[in-house]
VEXDREN-263352 format. One record per residue (C-alpha): residue in three letters; x, y, z. Coordinates in steps of 0.05 Angstrom, whole numbers, plus 5000, padded with zeros to 4 digits. Layout:
BEGIN
PT / ALA / X / Y / Z $
...
***
This chain:
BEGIN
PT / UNK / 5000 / 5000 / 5000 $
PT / UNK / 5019 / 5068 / 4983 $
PT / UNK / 5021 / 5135 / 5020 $
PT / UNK / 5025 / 5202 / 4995 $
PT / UNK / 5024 / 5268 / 5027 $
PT / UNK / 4964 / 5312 / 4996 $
PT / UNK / 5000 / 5381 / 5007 $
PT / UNK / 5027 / 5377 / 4942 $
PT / UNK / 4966 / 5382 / 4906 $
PT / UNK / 4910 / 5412 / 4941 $
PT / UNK / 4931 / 5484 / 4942 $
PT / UNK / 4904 / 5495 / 4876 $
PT / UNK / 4851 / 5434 / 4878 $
PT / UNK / 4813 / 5483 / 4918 $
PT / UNK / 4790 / 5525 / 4860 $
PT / UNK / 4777 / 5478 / 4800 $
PT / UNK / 4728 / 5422 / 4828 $
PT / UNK / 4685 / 5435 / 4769 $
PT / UNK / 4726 / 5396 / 4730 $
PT / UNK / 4743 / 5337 / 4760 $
PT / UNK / 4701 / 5266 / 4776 $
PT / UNK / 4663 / 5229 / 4729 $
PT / UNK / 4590 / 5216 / 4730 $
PT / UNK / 4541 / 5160 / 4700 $
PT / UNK / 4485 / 5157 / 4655 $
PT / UNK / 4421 / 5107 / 4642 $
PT / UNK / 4437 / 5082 / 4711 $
PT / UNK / 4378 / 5081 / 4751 $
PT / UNK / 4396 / 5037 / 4805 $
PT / UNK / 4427 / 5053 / 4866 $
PT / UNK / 4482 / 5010 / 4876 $
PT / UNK / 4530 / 5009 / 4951 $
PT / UNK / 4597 / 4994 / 4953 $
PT / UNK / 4626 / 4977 / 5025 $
PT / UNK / 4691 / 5000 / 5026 $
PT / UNK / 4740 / 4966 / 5073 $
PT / UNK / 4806 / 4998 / 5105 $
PT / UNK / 4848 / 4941 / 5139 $
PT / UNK / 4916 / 4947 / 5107 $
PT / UNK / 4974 / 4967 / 5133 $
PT / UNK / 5015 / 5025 / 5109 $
PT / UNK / 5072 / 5052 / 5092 $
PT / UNK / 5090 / 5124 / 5086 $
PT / UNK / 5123 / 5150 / 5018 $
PT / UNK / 5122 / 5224 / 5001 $
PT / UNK / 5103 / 5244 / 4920 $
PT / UNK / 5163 / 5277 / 4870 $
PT / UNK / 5164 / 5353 / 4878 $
PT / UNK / 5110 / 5371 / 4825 $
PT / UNK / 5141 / 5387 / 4752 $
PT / UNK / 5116 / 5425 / 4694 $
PT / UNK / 5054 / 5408 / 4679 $
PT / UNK / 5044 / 5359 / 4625 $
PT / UNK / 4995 / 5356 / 4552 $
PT / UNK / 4919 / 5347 / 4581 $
PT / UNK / 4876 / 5297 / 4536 $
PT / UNK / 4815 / 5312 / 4524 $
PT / UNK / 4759 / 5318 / 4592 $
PT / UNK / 4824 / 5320 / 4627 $
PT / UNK / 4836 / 5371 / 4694 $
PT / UNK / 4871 / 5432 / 4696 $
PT / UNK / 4933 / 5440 / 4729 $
PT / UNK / 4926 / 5499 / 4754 $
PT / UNK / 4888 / 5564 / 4783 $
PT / UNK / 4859 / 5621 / 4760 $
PT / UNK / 4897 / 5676 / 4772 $
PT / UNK / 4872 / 5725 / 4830 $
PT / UNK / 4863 / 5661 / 4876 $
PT / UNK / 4892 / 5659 / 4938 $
PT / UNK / 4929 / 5599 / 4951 $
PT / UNK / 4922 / 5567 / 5020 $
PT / UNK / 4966 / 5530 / 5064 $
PT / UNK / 4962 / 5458 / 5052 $
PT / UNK / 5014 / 5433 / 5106 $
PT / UNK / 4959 / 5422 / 5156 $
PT / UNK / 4917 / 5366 / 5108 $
PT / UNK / 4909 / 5299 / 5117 $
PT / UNK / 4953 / 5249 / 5078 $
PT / UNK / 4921 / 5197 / 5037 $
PT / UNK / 4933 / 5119 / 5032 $
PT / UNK / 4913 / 5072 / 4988 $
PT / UNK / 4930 / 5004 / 4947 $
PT / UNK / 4948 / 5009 / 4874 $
PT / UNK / 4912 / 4957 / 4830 $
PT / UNK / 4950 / 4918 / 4791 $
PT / UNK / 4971 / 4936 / 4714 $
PT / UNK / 4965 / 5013 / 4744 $
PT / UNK / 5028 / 5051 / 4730 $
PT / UNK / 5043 / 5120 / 4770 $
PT / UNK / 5058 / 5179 / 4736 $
PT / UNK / 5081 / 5253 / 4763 $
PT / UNK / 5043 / 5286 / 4795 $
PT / UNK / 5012 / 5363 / 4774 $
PT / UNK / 5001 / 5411 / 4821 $
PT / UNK / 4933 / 5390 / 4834 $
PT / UNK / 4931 / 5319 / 4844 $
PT / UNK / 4954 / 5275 / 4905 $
PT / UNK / 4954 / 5208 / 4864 $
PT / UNK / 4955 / 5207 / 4793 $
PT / UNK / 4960 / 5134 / 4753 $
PT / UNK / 4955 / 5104 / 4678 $
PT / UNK / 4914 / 5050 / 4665 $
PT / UNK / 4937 / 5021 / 4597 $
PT / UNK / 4911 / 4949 / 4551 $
PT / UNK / 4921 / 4940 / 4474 $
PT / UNK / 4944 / 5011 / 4462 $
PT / UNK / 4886 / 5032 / 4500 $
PT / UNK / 4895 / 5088 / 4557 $
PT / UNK / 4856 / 5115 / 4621 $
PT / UNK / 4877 / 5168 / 4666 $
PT / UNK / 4872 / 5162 / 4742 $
PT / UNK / 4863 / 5216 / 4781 $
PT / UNK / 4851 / 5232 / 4865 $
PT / UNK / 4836 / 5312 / 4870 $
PT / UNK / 4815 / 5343 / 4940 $
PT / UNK / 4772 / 5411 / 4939 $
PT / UNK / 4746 / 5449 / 5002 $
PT / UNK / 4678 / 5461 / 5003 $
PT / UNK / 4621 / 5437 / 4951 $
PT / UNK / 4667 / 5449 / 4899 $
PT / UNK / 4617 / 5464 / 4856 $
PT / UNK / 4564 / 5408 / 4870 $
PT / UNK / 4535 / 5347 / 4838 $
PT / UNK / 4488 / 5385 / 4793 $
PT / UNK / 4550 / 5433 / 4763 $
PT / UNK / 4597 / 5376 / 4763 $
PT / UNK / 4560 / 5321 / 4736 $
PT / UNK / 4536 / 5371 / 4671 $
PT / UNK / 4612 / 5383 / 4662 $
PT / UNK / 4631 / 5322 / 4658 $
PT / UNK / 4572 / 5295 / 4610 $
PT / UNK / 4595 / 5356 / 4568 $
PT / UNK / 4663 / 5321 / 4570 $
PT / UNK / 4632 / 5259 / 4532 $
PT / UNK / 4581 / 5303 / 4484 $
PT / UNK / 4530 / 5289 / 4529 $
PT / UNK / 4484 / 5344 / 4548 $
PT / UNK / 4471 / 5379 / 4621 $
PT / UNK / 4412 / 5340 / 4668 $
PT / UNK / 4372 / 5368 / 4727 $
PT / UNK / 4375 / 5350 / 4800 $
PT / UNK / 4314 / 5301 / 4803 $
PT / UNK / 4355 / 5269 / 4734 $
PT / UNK / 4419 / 5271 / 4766 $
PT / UNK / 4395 / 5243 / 4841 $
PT / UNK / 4362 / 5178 / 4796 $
PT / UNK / 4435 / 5163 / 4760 $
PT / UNK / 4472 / 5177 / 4828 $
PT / UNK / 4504 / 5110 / 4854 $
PT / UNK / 4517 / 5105 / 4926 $
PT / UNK / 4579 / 5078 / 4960 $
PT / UNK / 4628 / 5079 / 5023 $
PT / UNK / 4695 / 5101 / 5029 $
PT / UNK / 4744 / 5106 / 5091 $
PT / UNK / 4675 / 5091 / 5128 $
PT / UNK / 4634 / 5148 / 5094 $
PT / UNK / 4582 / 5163 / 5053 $
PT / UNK / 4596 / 5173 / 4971 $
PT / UNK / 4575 / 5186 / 4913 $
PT / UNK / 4587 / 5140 / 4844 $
PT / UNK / 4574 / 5167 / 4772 $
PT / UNK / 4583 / 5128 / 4718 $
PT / UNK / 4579 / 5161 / 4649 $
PT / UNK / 4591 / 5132 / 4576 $
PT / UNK / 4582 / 5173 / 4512 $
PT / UNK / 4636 / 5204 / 4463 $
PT / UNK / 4695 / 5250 / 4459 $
PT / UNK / 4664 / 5307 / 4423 $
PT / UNK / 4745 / 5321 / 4392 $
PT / UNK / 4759 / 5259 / 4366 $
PT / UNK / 4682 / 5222 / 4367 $
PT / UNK / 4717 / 5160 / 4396 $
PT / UNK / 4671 / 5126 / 4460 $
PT / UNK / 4698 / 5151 / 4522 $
PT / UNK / 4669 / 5136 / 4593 $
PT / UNK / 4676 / 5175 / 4660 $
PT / UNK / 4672 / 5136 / 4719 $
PT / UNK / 4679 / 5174 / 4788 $
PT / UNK / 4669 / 5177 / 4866 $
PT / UNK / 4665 / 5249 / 4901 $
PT / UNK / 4676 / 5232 / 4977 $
PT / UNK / 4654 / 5298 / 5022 $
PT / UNK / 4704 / 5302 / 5089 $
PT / UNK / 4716 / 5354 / 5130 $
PT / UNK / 4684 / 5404 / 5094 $
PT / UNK / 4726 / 5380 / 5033 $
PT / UNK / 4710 / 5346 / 4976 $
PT / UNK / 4752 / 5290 / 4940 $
PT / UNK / 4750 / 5266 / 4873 $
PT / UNK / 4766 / 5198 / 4849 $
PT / UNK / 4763 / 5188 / 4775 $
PT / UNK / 4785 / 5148 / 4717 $
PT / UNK / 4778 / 5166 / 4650 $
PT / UNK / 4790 / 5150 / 4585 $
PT / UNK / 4774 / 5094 / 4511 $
PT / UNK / 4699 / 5071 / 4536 $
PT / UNK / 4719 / 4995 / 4536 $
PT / UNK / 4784 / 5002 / 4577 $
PT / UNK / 4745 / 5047 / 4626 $
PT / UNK / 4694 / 4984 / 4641 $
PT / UNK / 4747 / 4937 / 4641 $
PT / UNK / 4777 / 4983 / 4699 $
PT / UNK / 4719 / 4987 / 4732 $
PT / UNK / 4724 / 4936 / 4788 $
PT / UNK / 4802 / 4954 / 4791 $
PT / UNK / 4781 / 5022 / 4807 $
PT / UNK / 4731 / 5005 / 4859 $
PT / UNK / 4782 / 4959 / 4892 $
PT / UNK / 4823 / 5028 / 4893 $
PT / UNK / 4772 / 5065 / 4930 $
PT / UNK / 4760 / 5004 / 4986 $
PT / UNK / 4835 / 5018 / 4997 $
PT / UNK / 4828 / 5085 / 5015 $
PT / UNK / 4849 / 5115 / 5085 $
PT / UNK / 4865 / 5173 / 5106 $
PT / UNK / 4926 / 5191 / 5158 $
PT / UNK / 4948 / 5246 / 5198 $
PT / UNK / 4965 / 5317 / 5162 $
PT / UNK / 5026 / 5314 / 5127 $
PT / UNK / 5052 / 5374 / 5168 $
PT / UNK / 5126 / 5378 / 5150 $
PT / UNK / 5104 / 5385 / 5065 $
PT / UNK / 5113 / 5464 / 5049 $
PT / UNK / 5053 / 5484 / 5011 $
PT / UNK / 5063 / 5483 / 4936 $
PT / UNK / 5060 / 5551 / 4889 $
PT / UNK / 5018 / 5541 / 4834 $
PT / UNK / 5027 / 5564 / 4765 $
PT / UNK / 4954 / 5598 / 4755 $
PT / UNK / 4969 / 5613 / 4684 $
PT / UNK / 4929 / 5547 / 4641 $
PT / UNK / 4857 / 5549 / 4668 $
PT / UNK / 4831 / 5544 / 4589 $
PT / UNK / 4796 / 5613 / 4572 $
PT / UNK / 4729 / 5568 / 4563 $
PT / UNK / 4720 / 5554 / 4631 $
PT / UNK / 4671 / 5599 / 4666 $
PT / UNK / 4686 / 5649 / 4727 $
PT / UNK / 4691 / 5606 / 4790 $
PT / UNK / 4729 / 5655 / 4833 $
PT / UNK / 4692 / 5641 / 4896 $
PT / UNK / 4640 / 5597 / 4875 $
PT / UNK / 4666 / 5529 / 4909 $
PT / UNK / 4736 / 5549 / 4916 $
PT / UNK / 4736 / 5524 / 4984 $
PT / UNK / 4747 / 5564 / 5060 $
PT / UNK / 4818 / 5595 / 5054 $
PT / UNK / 4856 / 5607 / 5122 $
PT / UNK / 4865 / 5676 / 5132 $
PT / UNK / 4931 / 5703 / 5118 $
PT / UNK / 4968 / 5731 / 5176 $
PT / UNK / 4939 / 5783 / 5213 $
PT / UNK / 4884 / 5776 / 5167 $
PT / UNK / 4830 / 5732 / 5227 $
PT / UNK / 4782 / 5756 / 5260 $
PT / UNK / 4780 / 5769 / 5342 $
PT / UNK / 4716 / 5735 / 5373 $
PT / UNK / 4699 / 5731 / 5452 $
PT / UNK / 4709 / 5659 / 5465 $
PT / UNK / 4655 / 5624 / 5503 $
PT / UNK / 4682 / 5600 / 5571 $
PT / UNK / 4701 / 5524 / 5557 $
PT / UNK / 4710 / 5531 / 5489 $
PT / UNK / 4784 / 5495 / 5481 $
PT / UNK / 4820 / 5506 / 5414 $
PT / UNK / 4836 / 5458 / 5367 $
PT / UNK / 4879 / 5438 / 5310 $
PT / UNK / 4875 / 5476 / 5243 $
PT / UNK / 4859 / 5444 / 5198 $
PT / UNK / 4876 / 5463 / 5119 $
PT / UNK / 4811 / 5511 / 5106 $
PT / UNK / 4799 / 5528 / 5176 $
PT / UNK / 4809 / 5599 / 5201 $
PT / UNK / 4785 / 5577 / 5279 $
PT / UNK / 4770 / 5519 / 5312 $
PT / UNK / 4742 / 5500 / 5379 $
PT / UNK / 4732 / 5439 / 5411 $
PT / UNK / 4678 / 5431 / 5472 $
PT / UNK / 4672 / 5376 / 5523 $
PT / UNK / 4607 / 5344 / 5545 $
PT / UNK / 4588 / 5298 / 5601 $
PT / UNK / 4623 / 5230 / 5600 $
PT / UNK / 4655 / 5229 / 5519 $
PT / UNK / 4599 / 5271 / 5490 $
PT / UNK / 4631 / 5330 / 5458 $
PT / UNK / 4616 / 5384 / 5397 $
PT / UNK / 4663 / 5416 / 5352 $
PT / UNK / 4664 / 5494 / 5325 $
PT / UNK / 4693 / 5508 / 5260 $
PT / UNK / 4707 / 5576 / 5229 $
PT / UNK / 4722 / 5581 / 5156 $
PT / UNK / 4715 / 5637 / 5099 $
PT / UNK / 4705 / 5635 / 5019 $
PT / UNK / 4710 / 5692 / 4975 $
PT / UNK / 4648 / 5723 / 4948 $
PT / UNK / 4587 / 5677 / 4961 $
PT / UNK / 4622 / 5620 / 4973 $
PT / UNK / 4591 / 5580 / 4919 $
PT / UNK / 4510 / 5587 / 4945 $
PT / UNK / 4474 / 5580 / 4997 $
PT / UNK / 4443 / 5522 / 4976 $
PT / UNK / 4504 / 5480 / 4953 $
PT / UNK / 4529 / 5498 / 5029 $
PT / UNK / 4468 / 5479 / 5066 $
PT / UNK / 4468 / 5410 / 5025 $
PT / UNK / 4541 / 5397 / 5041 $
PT / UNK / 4526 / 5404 / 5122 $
PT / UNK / 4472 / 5357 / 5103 $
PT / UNK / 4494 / 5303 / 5075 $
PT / UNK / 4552 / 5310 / 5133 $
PT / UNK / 4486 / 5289 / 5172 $
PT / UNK / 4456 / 5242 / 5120 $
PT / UNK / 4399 / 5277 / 5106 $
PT / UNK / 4370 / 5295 / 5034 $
PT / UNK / 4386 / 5357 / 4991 $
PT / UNK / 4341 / 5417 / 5018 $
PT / UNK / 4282 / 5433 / 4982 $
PT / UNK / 4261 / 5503 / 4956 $
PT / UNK / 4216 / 5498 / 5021 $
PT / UNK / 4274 / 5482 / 5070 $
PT / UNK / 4312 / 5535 / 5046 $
PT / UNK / 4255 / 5585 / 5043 $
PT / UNK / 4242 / 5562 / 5125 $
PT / UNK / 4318 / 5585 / 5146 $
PT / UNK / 4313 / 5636 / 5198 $
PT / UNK / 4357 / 5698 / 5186 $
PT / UNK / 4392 / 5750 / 5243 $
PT / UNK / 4438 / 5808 / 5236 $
PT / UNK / 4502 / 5808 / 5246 $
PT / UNK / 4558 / 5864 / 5238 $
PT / UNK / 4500 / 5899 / 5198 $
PT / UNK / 4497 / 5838 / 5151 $
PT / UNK / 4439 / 5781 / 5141 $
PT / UNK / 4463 / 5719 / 5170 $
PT / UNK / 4429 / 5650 / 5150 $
PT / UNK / 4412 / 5597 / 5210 $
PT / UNK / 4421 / 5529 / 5193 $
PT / UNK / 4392 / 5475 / 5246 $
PT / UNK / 4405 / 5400 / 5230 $
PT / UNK / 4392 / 5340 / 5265 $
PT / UNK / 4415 / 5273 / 5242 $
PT / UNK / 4468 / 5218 / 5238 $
PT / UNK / 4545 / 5240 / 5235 $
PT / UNK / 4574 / 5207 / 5166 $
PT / UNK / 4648 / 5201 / 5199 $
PT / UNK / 4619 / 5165 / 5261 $
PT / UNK / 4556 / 5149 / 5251 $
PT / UNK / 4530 / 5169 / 5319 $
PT / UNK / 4474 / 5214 / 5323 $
PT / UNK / 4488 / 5285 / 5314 $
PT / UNK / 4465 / 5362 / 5316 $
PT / UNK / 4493 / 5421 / 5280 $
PT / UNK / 4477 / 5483 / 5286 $
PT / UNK / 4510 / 5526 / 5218 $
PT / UNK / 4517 / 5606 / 5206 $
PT / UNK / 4523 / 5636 / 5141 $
PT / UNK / 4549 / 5709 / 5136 $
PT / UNK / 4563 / 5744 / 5068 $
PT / UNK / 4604 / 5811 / 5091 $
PT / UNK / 4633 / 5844 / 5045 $
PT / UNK / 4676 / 5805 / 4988 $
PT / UNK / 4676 / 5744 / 5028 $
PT / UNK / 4629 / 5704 / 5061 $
PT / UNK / 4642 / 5667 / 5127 $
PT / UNK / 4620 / 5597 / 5154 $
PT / UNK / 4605 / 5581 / 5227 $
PT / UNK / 4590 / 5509 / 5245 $
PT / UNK / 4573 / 5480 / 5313 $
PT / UNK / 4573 / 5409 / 5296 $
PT / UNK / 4572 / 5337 / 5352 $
PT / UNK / 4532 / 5313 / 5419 $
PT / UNK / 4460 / 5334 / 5408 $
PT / UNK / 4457 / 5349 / 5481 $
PT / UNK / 4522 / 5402 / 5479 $
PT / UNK / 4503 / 5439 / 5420 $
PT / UNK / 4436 / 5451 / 5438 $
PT / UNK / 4470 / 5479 / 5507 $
PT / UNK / 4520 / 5518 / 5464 $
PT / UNK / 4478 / 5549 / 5409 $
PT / UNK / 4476 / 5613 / 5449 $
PT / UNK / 4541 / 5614 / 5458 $
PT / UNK / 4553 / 5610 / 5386 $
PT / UNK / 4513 / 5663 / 5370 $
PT / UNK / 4545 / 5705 / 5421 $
PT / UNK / 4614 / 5681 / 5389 $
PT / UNK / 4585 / 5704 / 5311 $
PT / UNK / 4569 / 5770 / 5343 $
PT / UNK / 4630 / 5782 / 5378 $
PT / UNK / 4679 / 5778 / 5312 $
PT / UNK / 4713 / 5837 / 5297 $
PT / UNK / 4739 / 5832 / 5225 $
PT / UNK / 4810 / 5867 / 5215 $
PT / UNK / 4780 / 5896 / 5149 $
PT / UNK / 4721 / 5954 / 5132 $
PT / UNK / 4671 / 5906 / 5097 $
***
């Protein structure tokens, strides 16, 4: 088994999810992988990333768009896994944390992990890119939720897609097939693509991939990579802030808050401008995390759906969002987000208690998430905590 450090990558895999994982079409049932995590490991950090290489077509970007900040990836979790056989691995760009061929017969797929913060764009922008990729054209949520195939990885919830239909460059039949795991308030992307057959053949190879998948401690001694923001084709649409991802502050650059009594804090991790950890009776506990996106950090609703499904529960209707109950803060609108269900990472039962603030250019996150019993005693003390921040900018 393999281990590789994701700080390489991720610095710019924060602003391009749009264009990664693979989705599937005329699949109407819901399949469920169960994705087991027993090896051992051994640790091996990637090559320093080179120049990036050609992309074939429906390929990723290397790269960001310029005017994108570029966060601090030293504090991200490293990621393990088991290479199926007959894979071959290749350098790595400046986005990816694993990247692999898959060859036959003069046939070739490309295998590719890429982490995101945030929604990174969603299922419903995501799925349409990718069926663009193959000349297919875009589908709506209720058409997208029927070809959705769910699995498990690393002991969460995910999401398959499976897509078949043509390179619209060379008309050859090319198939997508991908997994987009949601962790941490990250999303990663699992995908192979490439000549439709090969792709199938690869299919239970590339599932066996994904039951190998772990994830270790932050790789904290990895300096953060520069990207090159210069190749982002001049087709793609604006996505500065839309799904980019929670950037840590620069220096200087966080906010002060009044913390509650009790509130402990806790590791940063890579997205996270605060974090608090709070103690309940016995082993019950809740965590707070503090993050920030640029502009309107993707939607509301793409937000909202990604605490969600942290809690297993459906997408939010039109309804549900239209039911959120709204406050002022710093002479902004902030959004109240209440959620009650089961918590994906542990599956124990689970509160949250979310606060969306647009302010200015940016808009920031606030998430009371654990114990049902210590975040209903601490959503006052949240609130108190949103009201207290004193930005070091004029919004």
């Amino acid at each position: 088994m393999k281990l590789i450090s994701s700080s390489a990558a991720l610095s710019l895999a924060s602003a391009v999810g749009l264009l990664l994982a693979g989705t599937g079409c005329n699949r109407d049932t819901v399949k469920v992988y169960q994705v087991e995590t027993n090896d051992t490991v051994t640790a091996a950090l990637p090559p320093a990333p080179g120049a990036a290489p050609a992309m074939p077509p429906g390929a990723m970007p290397t790269t960001m768009p310029a005017g994108l900040a570029v966060p601090d990836t030293s504090g991200l979790p490293a990621l393990k896994y088991t290479l199926p056989a007959g894979w071959t691995e290749k350098a790595l760009s400046q986005m990816r944390v694993a990247s692999f061929t898959a060859a036959d017969n003069g046939k070739q797929a490309d295998v590719s992990v890429i982490p995101m913060g945030g929604m990174a764009g969603g299922n419903l922008a995501n799925v349409n890119r990718w069926r663009g990729q193959v000349g297919l054209g875009p589908l709506d949520d209720a058409a997208i939720e029927q070809i959705t195939e769910k699995i498990t990885i690393a002991g969460q919830g995910a999401d398959l897609f499976d897509i078949a239909g043509t390179s619209p460059g060379s008309g050859d039949a090319e198939r997508i097939i991908a997994s987009v795991l949601h962790r941490d308030d990250m999303a990663w992307f699992f995908k192979i693509t490439g000549d439709a057959d090969l792709v199938e053949k690869q299919k239970p190879a590339f599932i066996a991939f994904l039951k190998s998948v772990d994830f270790g401690a932050p790789a904290a001694s990895v300096a953060p990579a520069v990207p090159d923001m210069s190749q982002l084709p001049p087709s793609h649409p604006p996505i500065d802030g839309a799904g980019a991802g929670a950037m840590v502050a620069p220096a200087g650059d966080t906010p002060t808050w009044d913390v509650p009594a009790g509130w402990q804090e806790g590791p940063l991790a890579q997205f996270l401008v605060a974090k608090y950890i709070i103690a309940g009776t016995g082993e019950a506990k809740a965590e707070v995390n503090v993050s920030s996106l640029a502009g309107d950090g993707g939607g509301l609703a793409p937000n909202v759906n990604r605490w969600r499904a942290q809690l297993g529960l459906a997408p939010a209707t039109d309804d549900d969002l239209a039911k959120l109950a709204a406050v002022d803060v710093n002479g902004a609108k902030a959004t109240i987000v209440e959620l009650t269900g089961t918590n994906q990472r542990t599956s124990t039962p689970a509160s949250m208690v979310g606060v969306v603030l647009p302010l200015g250019s940016q808009t920031w996150f606030y998430k009371l998430m654990g114990d049902a019993d210590v975040v209903a005693q601490q959503k006052d003390a949240l609130m108190k905590f949103v009201q207290s921040a004193k930005y070091p900018d004029a919004h």
